[in-house]
C-alpha angles and dihedrals in degrees: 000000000000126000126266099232084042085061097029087061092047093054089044094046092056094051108054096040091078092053086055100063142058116291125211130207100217120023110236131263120271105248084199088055103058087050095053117103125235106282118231101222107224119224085237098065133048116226107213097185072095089064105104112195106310095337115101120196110199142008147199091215095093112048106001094248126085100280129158111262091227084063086057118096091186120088106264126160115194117204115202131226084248096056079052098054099039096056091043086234108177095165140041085253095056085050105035090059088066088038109108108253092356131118136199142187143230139048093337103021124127090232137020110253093221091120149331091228119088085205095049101131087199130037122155134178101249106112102052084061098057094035116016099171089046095064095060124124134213116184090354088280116103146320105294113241106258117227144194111208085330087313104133104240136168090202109124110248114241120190095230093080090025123118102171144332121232116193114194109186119220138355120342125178099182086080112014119027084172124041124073133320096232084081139245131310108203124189120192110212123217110276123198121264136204101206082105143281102323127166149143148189120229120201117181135181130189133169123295083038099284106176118182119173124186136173124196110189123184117191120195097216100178116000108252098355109066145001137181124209126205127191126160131164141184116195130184108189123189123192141209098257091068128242086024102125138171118198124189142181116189132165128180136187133177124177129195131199131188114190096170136005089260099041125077125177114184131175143169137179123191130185139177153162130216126194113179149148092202122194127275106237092182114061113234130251119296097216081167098096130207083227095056078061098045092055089056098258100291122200138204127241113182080186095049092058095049103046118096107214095054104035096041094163095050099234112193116253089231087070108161094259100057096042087057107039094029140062142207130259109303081235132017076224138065131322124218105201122207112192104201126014097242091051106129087209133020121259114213131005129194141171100273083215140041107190124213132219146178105215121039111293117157129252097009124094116265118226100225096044123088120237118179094219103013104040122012102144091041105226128123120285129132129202144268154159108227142192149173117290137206117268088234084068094051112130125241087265096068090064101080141108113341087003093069116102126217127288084006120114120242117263087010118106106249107268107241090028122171135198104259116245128190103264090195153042105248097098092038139001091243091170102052100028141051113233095195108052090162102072123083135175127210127192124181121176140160132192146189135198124177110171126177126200129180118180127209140196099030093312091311092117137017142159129225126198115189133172130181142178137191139176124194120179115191122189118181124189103178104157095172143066101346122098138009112332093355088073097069146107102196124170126228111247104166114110097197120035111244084262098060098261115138095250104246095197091052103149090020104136092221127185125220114244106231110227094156088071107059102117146178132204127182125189129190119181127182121171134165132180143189115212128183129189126198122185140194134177106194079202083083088069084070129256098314135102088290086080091061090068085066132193134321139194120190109192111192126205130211107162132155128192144189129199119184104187127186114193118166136139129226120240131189128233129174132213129212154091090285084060100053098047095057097039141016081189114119122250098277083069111114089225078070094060120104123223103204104185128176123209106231105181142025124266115295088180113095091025143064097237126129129255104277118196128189130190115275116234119166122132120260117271116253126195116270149067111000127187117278124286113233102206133149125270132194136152120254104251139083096280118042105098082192130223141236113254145168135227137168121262142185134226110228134195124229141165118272126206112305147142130226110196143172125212124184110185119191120190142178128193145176119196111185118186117182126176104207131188102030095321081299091115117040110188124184118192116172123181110201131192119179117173117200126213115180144164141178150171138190122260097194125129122294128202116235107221103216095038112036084184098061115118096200119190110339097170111050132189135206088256092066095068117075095205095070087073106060132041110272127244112275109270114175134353127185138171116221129195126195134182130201127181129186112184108188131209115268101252096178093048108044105006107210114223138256094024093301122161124178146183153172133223151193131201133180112171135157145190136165142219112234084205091192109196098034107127134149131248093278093057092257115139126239131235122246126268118237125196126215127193126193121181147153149185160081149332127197132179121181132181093026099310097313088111113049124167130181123192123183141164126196155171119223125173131175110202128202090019114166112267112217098197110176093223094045089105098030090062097039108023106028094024090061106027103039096047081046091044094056090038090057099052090038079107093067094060100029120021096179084066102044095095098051094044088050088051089052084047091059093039083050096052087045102098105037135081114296083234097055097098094046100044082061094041081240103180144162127210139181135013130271139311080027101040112144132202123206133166144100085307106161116004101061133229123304115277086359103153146132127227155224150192129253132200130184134183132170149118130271133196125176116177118179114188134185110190094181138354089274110051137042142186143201127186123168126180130188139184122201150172118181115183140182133231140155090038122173105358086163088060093047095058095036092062089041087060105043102032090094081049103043085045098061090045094048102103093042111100109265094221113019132326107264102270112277088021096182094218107245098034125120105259119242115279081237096058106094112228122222082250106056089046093057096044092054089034114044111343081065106034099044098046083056097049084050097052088050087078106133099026115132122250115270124292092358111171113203101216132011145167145189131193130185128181133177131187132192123203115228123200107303127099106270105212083335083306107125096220106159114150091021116111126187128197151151145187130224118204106186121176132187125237113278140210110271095183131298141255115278132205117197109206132210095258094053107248120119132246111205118187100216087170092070111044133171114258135211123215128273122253145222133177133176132207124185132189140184132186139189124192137176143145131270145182095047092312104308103110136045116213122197122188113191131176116202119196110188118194098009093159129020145096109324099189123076122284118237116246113169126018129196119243096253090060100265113127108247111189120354138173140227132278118261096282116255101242133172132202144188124197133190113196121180127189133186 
């Protein structure tokens, strides 16, 4: 990082250079430009030197060939170079939050990201850290599908090699019969120009000290016949919530040649490299519950429960406070204990459980055997290292007298229920700090287009032949605060560590470290298409009628495209004696699995202090060597009392649960627009046909048969899977139609005034999204989504184009949409193996009940596929007392999902207005209402099909019988039934997420505009101030308040009311960004230098911003405001 008087002192230097030297009035003419022949402008690229301010004249977004937006009947909105450079916008997100209907994450995003569900219990900020452009959001639907010059990309756009940005909202066939129905998201990239060499740097700083640098070069190599273009950039961004920090390297280069006036080659190659920690905009979970305090702080004791003297009465350890307010080990494996969060190694590890058992199994304490730490009353307890847990995880009987909400039914889970956030700053200075200073993510890419067009027939007709091929690796190492238990803030409550030792962090407040969640995602795409152009005036005939029949262009398709694409998670395993003697299992087997946790805060038990948290940062964990294990060992027979012990472990890498697959998509397409009656009708009519070939397979790990204790391959590459090398099996094909009218208002008739035209339009238009690799639990495929648009409305320019409005409404629907449901693995994966996984090894605890669990197991598996067990490598090794269980457990099969269906109206409306030469203005406003139905039709048959099954299991335990269960005996008020389980865990949860049909996506806000303006002074006294070359500006984002949830009833029966009519409702908001700007020449006139400050967010909402509410009104997460930056920026052209 530089310091900040090094860059205070650049920037400095930079400033003041120009004042020192002498200024001139009019740059000087271009002695390249006068020399540079006319340009012929090629249907195949948009030349935006015709963009004036905000206003954009053509695009290629409606027909794929250069066409004038009042002719479009789609929704596109086109942002300028100029929009670009006014609000400082770098990144899709700085430019998306003044898009019309569109949303975008991160430190300065308009929503958080965490999820598109407003029912969602448990949304979390991970993925707008990893993929910040991917969690972007047009019409509340869905991401947009990014593009390159129409190449589909997942590179992230960046403003140094950006010409402009065209939006086109909703489905269009015309140029992607297959991507997502949001809509498109076009950059234009810089293309090279010969009006002459032309080129500037760029240094910016911005607090924090924030430094970014860029060059753009263009190099007139032979007038009129061929240029080269060079960007390049470094940026080093730093955010608020110190140390948060993006860096980036980027170059570009793009070279034209023209041999002959007909014949255009074009190519450009990018490549670049991103290194960040970048903020967490949603606060993490608060599993330090407001309950754990009212009960007076309460702690656990394993030794207190099982001595004698001071638990006479042998209380069991599962008494009713501590199974609501406390939770089991974070792993039935090993802990890894930090500490402190800034510890460069962990201090201590033990085995998080000691299991018990009645018979002789080995290396758990018997009940009838006397241990002088571990057993001394003889009775059965294992044991265990416990903590607080959310008060989205508190059991049924929780729920009872004063802790029932209201409208909720006593012993039944809240209907509705969230995990519960922290919603201010007085544990931690989220805002201004990072809490997880250990993550990182990483992207590298690089990417290559080489088009050729040759046009015919006086420009009539013309071919253009384009390839293009990118790669974009993402690795993304965030350990802390992003998914399941990785997103928590727990507290210890264990008085004595697992091994007998006094706990020296009791009362810490301590985070996971989420191994499960390292991830690695690689992306090759290669694309080429053929497009032909034919065109016909009727005008040529002569004057007469013929002319009526107007002027017609037909653009034919041919494209082909290829998509490799790597996806697989890191998991974690560890080897050691600890290890074997709690498990025979492989190293799939969750015992295997480490828990690395890092104490963040002091004690909060025996005080009255407040919860205290601290930055964590510890290096990352690396595979390798770890600090020995303490855990219990005993032989298995009838004597030994056993002993603690230690003994050393490693920490091994494996592969976690991903998918490598392979998509060719082959696509043809005819696009005819014809202007009929004297340009006074524009019709667009486009016939699509994509066909989809995929294929895909798993990369989790594998057992090796005649070695359990094999990792395999944990890191795979595109070279260890067969099927990227051949062409997939054919997997979906559809024909789309789309339709598109402009009637425009009769000039020669009834002239309007003041230089008035208007018009009206209608569009339909479809696609669809060949999703290879989505099955349901059961390994069907599912069939592809599709995406329909319909719209309508009116355009209208006054004062000779100057004033331009569009309205539009729409209705747009995506059907068939994957449904990510929280509780979608936890119902089909976790509610059927676990419960099998603890049935098969009952043997182990309590022989006298094995037969009777196996025979639940068998009545379990009944009713599902005969392939169920083996789709999820469910298997079952050893005899008791030493039987294993391994198997995807817990985590689901890859692109297992459900679905649902989306629909989305409203009204849009985008005016961009130049009053004079000098200023401009831009204002768009949308209203929207994007709804959900149809949702989960895999969970509804599913149930369908296991409820007679799950009923006859309800009063079993849904883990193991207690140890020493007597058969026939009531069980323990503390055992959870199966039926319990299901009713917290999926009857409840799903008949919420079921009467939410209908809800509108998260953080949706119903109406919403922006407006920017910018004016420059000329050379006239402003007020008696001599401003010229001075410009001022702003922009002003304002939203309206948005639904947070609804208010739930749960009803006798079980089943769930939601009132989706009143729902609560967030605040409006409003946010302000002004800008000035001076520029002047200097150096005699060679150079222009522009000096221009940026203040984003100068004035808007400072608290947090409500995400997610519970269903009795109180604010469960929540994120942070857009972050208050400044920047100033030094440009210099010559």
């Amino acid at each position: 990082m530089k310091s900040c008087s090094a860059s205070l002192l650049t920037v400095a230097a930079l400033g003041l250079l120009p004042s020192a030297l002498p200024a001139q009035l009019l740059p000087p003419p271009n002695p390249g430009a006068a020399a540079s022949p006319v340009e012929v402008l090629s249907p195949f690229v948009v030349n935006t030197t015709r963009d004036t301010g905000y206003q954009a004249t053509s695009t290629l977004a409606g027909t794929r060939l250069n066409t004038p937006v009042r002719e479009l009947a789609a929704s596109i909105s086109i942002y300028t170079k100029d929009f670009i450079e006014d609000l400082g916008a770098t990144s899709s997100a700085d430019l998306l939050i003044y898009a019309t209907g569109t949303d975008a994450a991160g430190a300065g995003g308009n929503y958080s990201g965490a999820n598109n569900d407003i029912n969602e219990p448990r949304p979390n900020g991970n993925a707008p850290r990893i993929d910040p452009q991917g969690t972007s959001r047009s019409r509340g639907l869905a991401a947009p599908t990014y593009t390159r010059g129409y190449f589909a990309t997942s590179i992230p756009f960046d403003s140094y090699n950006t010409g402009t940005v065209t939006v086109n909202r909703g489905p269009n066939a015309a140029l992607f019969g297959v991507g997502s129905a949001a809509g498109i998201v076009d950059t234009a990239l810089l293309e090279p120009e010969f009006r002459g060499n032309r080129h500037s740097a760029s240094v910016r700083y911005g607090n924090n000290d924030s430094v970014r640098t860029s060059t753009d070069f263009n190099f007139l190599l032979v007038p009129g016949t061929a240029a080269f273009r060079l960007a390049m950039l470094d940026d080093n961004e730093r955010f608020n919530q110190r140390p948060a920090f993006e860096d980036k390297r980027r170059f570009y280069g793009a070279l034209t040649v023209r041999p002959t006036a007909t014949t255009t080659l074009r190519a450009n190659l990018e490549a670049g490299r991103t290194t960040a920690n970048r903020p967490l905009i949603s606060l993490p979970y608060n599993s330090v519950p407001a309950a754990w305090f009212a009960a007076g702080r309460p702690s656990y004791d394993w030794m207190f429960y099982d001595d004698p003297v001071r638990n006479p009465s042998a209380t069991n350890h599962g008494t009713a406070t501590e199974g609501f307010l406390f939770s089991n080990s974070i792993s039935l494996g090993p802990t890894y204990i930090y500490h402190n969060p800034t510890d460069r190694a962990p201090s201590i590890a033990f085995m998080s459980t000691t299991p018990s058992t009645t018979g002789t199994a080995a290396n758990a304490v018997r009940t009838a055997t006397f241990h002088p730490i571990a057993n001394r009353n003889l009775i059965t307890d294992s044991i265990r290292f416990l903590h607080t847990q959310n008060i989205f995880d508190f059991p049924a009987g929780y729920w009872t007298a004063a802790n029932v909400p209201r409208g909720q039914l006593p012993g039944f889970v809240p209907a509705g229920l969230k995990a519960q956030g922290f919603t201010d700053f007085s544990a931690f200075d989220f805002k201004n700090h990072l809490i997880d200073e250990t993550s990182r993510q990483h992207e590298s890419f690089r990417a290559f287009n080489v088009r050729l067009e040759q046009s015919f027939w006086r420009n009539r007709a013309g071919l253009e032949l384009a390839y293009d091929v990118q790669r974009n690796d993402r690795r993304s190492f965030n350990s802390f605060f992003s998914i399941n238990n990785a997103n928590h803030i727990f507290l210890d409550t264990s008085v004595t560590l697992p091994n007998g030792v006094p706990n020296p962090n009791l009362g810490r407040p301590y985070a996971v470290y989420g191994l499960s969640n390292w991830r690695e995602r690689f992306e090759e795409r290669e694309a080429g298409h053929l497009t032909g152009f034919l065109r016909y005036d009727f005008k040529d005939l002569g004057r007469g009628w013929t002319r009526w029949l107007g002027r017609h262009s037909l653009t034919g398709l041919y494209e082909e495209s290829r998509v490799n694409l790597l996806d697989q998670r890191l998991v974690t395993s560890t080897l050691g004696a600890a290890l074997d003697a709690a498990t025979t299992g492989d190293l799939g087997i969750n015992t295997r699995r480490p828990s690395i946790i890092v104490y963040m805060g002091p004690s909060i038990i025996g005080n009255n202090n407040p919860l205290r948290l601290e930055s964590i940062r510890i290096p990352q964990i690396q595979a390798g060597p770890m600090i020995p294990i303490s855990y219990f060992r005993r032989n298995g027979d009838a004597v030994d009392p056993g002993n603690f012990v230690t003994a050393p472990s490693t920490l091994i890498e494996i592969a976690g649960p991903g998918t490598a697959s392979r998509e060719v998509i082959q696509s043809q397409a005819f696009v005819l627009q014809s202007n009929w009656l004297l340009d006074h009708l524009v019709t667009t009519l486009s016939w699509r046909r994509d066909e989809d070939f995929s294929a895909n397979t798993s990369t989790a790990y594998a057992v090796n048969p005649a070695d359990r204790l094999d990792p395999g391959k944990a890191h795979y590459g595109f070279g260890d899977f067969a099927l990227f090398g051949r062409k997939p099996p054919p997997f979906a094909a559809k024909e789309i139609k789309s339709y598109g009218a402009v009637l425009r208002w009769p000039q020669a008739l009834v002239r309007l005034p003041a230089g008035s035209d208007a018009s009206v339009f209608v569009n339909r238009s479809e696609n669809f999204t060949p999703l290879g690799g989505r099955i349901s639990p059961f390994g069907v495929s599912w069939p592809s989504p599709q995406g329909e648009t319909r719209e309508y409305g009116l355009n209208l320019t006054v004062l000779h184009d100057r004033f331009s409005v569009r309205v539009n409404r729409f209705e747009t629907a995506i059907k068939g949409a994957s449904y990510s449901w929280s509780n979608f693995t936890n119902a089909t994966v976790n509610n059927i193996f676990l419960a099998a996984a603890a049935w098969a090894v009952e043997g182990n605890i309590n022989p006298q009940m094995a037969a009777q669990r196996n025979a639940d197991l068998e009545t379990l598996f009944a009713p599902l596929p005969a392939n169920y067990r083996s789709l999820h490598n469910f298997r079952v090794t050893g005899t008791a007392p030493n039987l294993a269980v391994s198997g995807i457990l817990n985590t689901g099969l890859a692109g297992a999902t459900d679905t649902t269906d989306t629909t989305a109206k409203g009204l849009e409306a985008d005016l961009v207005f130049n009053p004079t030469a000098r200023w401009r203005i831009l204002l768009n406003v949308a209203k929207q209402e994007t709804v959900q139905s149809n949702s989960l039709p895999f969970m509804k048959s599913f149930v369908a099909l296991m409820k007679p099954t799950w009923d006859r299991l309800a009063n079993t335990p849904r883990g193991n019988y207690p140890t020493g269960y007597v058969p026939g005996t009531p069980l323990p008020a503390t055992t959870q039934t199966y039926g319990q389980w299901l009713d917290a865990n999926l009857y409840v949860p799903l008949a919420t997420a079921l009467a939410t049909e209908g809800s509108v996506s998260a953080e949706q806000r119903k109406w919403r505009a922006n407006f920017v303006t910018n004016y420059t002074f000329g050379s006239e006294p402003f007020f008696g101030l001599p401003l010229r070359g001075w410009a001022i500006g702003g922009g002003v984002r304002w939203q309206d308040k948005y639904a947070l949830g609804y208010p739930t009833t749960r009803k006798p029966d079980g089943g769930v009311d939601i009132d989706i009519a009143h729902p609560y409702w967030g605040p409006t908001d409003t946010n302000i960004d002004l800008f000035t700007s001076y520029s002047r020449t200097v150096l005699g006139g060679k150079v222009r230098w522009k000096a221009q400050l940026n203040v984003r967010n100068a004035f808007g909402r400072g608290g947090l911003l409500p995400v997610t509410i519970q269903p009795w009104g109180e604010v469960a997460t929540t994120r942070l405001p857009p972050a208050r930056r400044w920047y100033l920026t030094n440009n210099f052209s010559f």
